[in-house]
C-alpha positions as CSV (number, residue, x, y, z in Angstrom):
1,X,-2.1,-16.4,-23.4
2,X,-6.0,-16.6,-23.0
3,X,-7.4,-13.4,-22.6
4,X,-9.8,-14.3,-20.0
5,X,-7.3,-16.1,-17.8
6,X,-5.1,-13.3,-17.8
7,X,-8.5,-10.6,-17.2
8,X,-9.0,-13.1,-13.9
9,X,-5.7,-13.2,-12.7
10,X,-5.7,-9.3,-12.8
11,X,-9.6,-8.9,-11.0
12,X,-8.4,-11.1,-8.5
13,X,-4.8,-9.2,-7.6
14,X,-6.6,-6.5,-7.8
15,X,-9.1,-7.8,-5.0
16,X,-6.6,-9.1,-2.7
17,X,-4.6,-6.0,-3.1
18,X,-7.1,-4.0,-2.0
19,X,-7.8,-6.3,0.6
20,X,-4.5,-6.7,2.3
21,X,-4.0,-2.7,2.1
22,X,-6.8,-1.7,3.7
23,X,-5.8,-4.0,7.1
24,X,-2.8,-2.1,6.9
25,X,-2.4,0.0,10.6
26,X,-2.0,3.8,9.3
27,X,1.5,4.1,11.2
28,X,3.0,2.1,8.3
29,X,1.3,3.6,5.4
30,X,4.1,5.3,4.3
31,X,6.4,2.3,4.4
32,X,4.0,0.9,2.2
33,X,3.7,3.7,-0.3
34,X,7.7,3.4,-0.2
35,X,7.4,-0.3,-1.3
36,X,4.6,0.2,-3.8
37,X,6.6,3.3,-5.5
38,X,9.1,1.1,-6.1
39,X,7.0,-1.9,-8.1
40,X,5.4,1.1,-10.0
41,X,9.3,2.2,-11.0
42,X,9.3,-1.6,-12.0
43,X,6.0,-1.5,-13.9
44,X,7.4,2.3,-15.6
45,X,10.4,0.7,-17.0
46,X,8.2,-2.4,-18.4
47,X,5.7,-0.1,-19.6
48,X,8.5,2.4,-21.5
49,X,9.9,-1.1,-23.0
50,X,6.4,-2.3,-24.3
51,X,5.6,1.2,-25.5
52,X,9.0,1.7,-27.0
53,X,9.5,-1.4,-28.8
54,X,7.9,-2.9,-31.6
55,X,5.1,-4.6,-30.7
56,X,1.2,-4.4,-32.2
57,X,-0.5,-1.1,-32.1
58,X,-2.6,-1.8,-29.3
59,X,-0.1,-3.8,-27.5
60,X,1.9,-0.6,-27.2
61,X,-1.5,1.6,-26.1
62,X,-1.9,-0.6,-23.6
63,X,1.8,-0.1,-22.5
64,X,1.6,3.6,-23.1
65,X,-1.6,3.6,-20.6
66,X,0.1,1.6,-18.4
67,X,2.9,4.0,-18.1
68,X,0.3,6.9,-17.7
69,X,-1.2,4.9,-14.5
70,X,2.4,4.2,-13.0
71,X,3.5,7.5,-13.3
72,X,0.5,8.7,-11.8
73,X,0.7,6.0,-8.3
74,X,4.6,7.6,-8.6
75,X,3.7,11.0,-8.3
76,X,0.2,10.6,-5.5
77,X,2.1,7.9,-3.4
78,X,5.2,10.7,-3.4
79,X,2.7,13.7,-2.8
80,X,0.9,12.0,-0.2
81,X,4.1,10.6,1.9
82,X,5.0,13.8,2.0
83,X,1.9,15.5,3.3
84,X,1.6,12.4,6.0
85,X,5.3,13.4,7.1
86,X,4.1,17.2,7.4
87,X,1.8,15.8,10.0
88,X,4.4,15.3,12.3
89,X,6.8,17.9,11.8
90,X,6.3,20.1,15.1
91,X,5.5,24.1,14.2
92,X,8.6,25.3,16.4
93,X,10.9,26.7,13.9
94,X,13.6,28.5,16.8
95,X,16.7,26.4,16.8
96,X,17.3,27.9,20.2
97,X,16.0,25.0,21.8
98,X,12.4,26.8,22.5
99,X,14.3,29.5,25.4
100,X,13.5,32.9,24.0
């Protein structure tokens, strides 16, 4: 495949990507960090074939760096779901119903 076919194809993704997250409303972020951990568990198993496997040197850096950057949307996207539901967990820890 042409390398410079394949470098526009990813500037352009990565353009409309960026685009179409940030109209996203903040109520559904995490929804969407749900559905974008999953393509990145997609793009980790891809990236632990190419790395694995036996393909040219650099063919398996780039699939090594690739499972670097997937691993490291995983982890933030998980880390910051997490803190955005801690936003609306209420401070009331009686399980009394709030009657003292």
């Amino acid at each position: 495949m042409d390398i410079w076919a394949t470098l526009y194809v990813f500037v352009l993704a990565s353009f409309i990507g960026l685009g179409v997250i940030r109209r996203v409303s903040r109520l559904l972020h995490t929804p969407l960090m749900s559905i974008t951990n999953a393509m990145s568990a997609i793009a980790v198993v891809g990236s632990i074939i190419v790395t694995g496997g036996d393909y040219p040197l650099r063919i398996r850096i780039l699939g090594a760096i690739a499972l670097f950057a997937s691993m490291t949307n995983i982890v933030s996207g998980f880390l910051i779901t997490d803190r955005m539901l801690k936003m609306f967990k209420t401070g009331d820890k009686r399980g009394d119903g709030g009657r003292s």
